[in-house]
N, C-alpha and C positions, 0 to 999 in steps of 0.2 A: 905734601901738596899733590906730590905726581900719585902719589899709594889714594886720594881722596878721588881723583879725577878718573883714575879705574876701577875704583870699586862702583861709582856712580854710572860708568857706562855697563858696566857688568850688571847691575840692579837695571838700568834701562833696557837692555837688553832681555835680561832673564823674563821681568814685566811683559815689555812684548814677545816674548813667547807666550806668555800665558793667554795675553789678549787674542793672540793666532787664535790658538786650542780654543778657545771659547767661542769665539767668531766663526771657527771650521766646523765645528760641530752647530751651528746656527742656521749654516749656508748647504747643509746637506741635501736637504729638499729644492733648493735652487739650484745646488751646482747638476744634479740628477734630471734636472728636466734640462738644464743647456746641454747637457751633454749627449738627452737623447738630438737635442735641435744638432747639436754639433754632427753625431752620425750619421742623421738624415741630408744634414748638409754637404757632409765627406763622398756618401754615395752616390749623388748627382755630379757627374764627371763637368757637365755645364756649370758647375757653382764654383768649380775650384779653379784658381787664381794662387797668383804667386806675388800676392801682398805683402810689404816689408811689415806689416802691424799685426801679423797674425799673435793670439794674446796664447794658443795652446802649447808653443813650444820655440824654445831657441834653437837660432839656425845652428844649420849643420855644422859648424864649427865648434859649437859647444858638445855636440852630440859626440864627435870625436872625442873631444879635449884635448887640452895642452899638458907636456909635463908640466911637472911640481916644481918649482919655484922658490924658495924658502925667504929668498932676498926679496920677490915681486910675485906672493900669493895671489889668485886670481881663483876666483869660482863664476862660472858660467862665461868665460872670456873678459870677466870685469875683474878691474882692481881696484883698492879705494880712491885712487886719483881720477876713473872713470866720471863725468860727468853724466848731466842727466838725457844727454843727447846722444853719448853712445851706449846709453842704455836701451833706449827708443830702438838705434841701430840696432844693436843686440837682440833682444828679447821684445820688442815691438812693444803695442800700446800697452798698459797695465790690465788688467779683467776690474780691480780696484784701487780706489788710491784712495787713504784717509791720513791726516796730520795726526801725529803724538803730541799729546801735551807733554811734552819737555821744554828743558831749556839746556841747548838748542832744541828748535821746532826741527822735526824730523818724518820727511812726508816721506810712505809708505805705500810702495807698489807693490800691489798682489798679482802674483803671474797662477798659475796651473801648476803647482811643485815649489814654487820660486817666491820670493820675497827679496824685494831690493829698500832698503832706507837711505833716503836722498837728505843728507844736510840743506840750511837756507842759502850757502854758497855754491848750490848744484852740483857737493861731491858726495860720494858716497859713504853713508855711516857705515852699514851693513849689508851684507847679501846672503840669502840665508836658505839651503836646497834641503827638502824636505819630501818625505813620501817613498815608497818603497820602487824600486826601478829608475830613478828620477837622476839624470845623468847630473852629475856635479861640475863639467869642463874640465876637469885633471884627467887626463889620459889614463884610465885602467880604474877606475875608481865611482861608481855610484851607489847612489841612497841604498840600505839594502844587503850591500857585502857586508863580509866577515871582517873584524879585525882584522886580521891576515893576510887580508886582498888591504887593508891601510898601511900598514906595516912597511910588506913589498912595494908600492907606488911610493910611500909619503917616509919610506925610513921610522926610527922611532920614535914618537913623541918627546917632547920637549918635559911634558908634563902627564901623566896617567893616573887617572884619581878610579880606575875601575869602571868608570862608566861616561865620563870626562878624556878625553884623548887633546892632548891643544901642541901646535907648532907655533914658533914665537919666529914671527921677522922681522923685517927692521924696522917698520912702526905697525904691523898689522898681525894680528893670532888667528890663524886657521883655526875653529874646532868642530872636531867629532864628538856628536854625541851617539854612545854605545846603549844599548840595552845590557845590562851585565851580566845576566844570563846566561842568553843565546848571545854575546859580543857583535852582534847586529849593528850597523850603521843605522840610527834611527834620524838623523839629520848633519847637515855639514853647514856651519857659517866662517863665514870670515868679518870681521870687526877691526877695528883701532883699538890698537894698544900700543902705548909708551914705551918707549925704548931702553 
């Protein structure tokens, strides 16, 4: 029953990844004009504010990060016990939000780098750091690095399938996905899994 209810979130999971990739590559032409509005915005010293909703970046605390954790995983300063209010705190308004048809329903904040999934009980399913440069909140560790820089910060994998990197904690799995390659960090999520 427990081997049924992880492989189901592993398939929901893998799924919205694919849906991302599909959706990123759709929003190219949109995200490329906000971006020119965003620099024209950045350059008027008059327009900038120190808004807790900014949707470009999590505050500075994540930009630092925190050590690694193995017992209480956290990516972007969240962990799955985070609600959807110190999300907000964290990482400010969404850029988008759309519901998974799953079961559980599982609503879905797009950040600039960042993906958070909110369960119907306003915790968090997943958090998911994406894109090359894109700081992950673990102290020494973003999208981007080598294996080697995961190694040293995160020790070694629990599990290493060559392009698959995953830490197992007490109810949540860190994983890195690697390009096998180049051993490139091509994203980092954190999920629920069964103990």
């Amino acid at each position: 029953m427990m081997m049924r209810k992880w492989r189901r979130t592993l398939l929901v999971l893998m799924t919205f990844s694919l849906i991302i990739s599909v959706l990123a590559g759709c929003r190219v032409e949109q995200e490329s004009t906000h971006s020119k509005e965003v620099d024209n915005h950045s350059n008027n010293p008059s327009s900038q504010s120190n808004n807790d909703t900014s949707t470009t970046a999590p505050k500075d605390k994540q930009q630092e990060g925190d050590s690694f954790d193995r017992n209480s995983p956290k990516l972007l300063g969240l962990s799955l016990t985070s609600t959807e209010k110190e999300i907000a705190k964290q990482l400010g308004k969404p850029q988008a939000q759309f519901i998974m048809d799953d079961t559980p329903k599982i609503e879905v904040w797009e950040y600039d780098g960042y993906t958070v999934g909110c369960m119907e009980n306003g915790h968090i399913a997943f958090v998911e750091v994406s894109g090359a440069g894109q700081s992950t909140g673990i102290e020494g560790l973003k999208v981007g690095d080598h294996q080697g820089t995961a190694e040293k910060v995160l020790g070694k994998p629990d599990r290493n399938t060559g392009y698959v990197w995953s830490y197992a904690g007490d109810d949540a799995l860190l994983r890195l996905d690697l390009d096998p390659k180049t051993q490139i960090i091509q994203s980092v999520k954190l999920f629920s899994h069964p103990a």
